[in-house]
DOGU-210635 format. One record per residue (C-alpha): y, z, x. Coordinates in steps of 0.001 Angstrom, whole numbers, plus 524288, in hexadecimal, padded with zeros to 5 digits. Each point is the difference from the previous one (the first is absolute). Layout:
BEGIN
YZX
...
//
This chain:
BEGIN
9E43C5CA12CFEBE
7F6D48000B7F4F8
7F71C7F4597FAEC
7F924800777F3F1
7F8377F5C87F93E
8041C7FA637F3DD
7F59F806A97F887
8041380C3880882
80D8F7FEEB7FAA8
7FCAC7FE777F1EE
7F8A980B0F800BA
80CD3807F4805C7
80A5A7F86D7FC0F
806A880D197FDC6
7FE2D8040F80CBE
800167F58180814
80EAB7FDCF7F8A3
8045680EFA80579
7FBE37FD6580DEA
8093B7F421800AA
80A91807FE7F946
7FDD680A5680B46
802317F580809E3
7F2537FCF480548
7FB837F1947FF96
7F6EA7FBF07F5CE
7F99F7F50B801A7
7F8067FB227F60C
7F4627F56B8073B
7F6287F6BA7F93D
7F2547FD2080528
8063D8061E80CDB
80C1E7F93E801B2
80D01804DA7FE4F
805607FA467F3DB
80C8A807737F988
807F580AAD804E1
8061780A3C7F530
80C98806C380200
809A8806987FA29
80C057F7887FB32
80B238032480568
80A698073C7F85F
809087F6C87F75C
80E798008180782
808FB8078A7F959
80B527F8337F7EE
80C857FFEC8050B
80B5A8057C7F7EC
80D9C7FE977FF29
8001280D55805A6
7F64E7FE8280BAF
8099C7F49A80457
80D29807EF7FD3F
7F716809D5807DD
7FEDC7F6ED80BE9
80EA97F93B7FFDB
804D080F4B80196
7F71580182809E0
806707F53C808CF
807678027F80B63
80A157F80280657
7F9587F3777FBD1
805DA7F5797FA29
7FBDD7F3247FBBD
800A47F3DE80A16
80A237F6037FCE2
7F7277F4B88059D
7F2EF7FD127FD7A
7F5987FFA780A00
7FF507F23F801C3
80EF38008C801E2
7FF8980929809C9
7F38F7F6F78086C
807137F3C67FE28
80DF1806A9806CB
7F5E88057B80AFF
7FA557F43C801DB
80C847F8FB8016E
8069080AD080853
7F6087FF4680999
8000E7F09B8022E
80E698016D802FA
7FE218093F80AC1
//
């Protein structure tokens, strides 16, 4: 982990900014005290296509799609077992 002052990080924004884009934890503090973390953001998800879902509906094997829903299928449970 690495801490650096606010006047520390103004200083070396630049590289405080590539040590948290290497991974380490930056920690910026003020008057001692931990105050902001800086991070990388995380990647933006990629969009889904028309393709990447044709993709994944080949992809399926022997599934099919349930008839009932799932509160269907608790409520017949439910009743099945206070017959028995």
């Amino acid at each position: 982990m690495a801490a650096f002052s606010i006047a520390e990080t103004r200083n070396n924004l630049s590289e405080v900014i590539d040590r948290a884009l290497a991974g380490e934890e930056v920690i910026v503090t003020r008057h001692g005290q931990p105050v902001v973390e800086i991070k990388p953001l995380q990647k933006p998800l990629k969009r889904i296509t028309r393709d990447s879902i044709e993709w994944l509906k080949s992809g399926r094997v022997g599934r099919i799609m349930p008839t009932l829903d799932a509160a269907t299928v608790v409520s017949q449970l439910r009743d099945e077992n206070e017959r028995h």
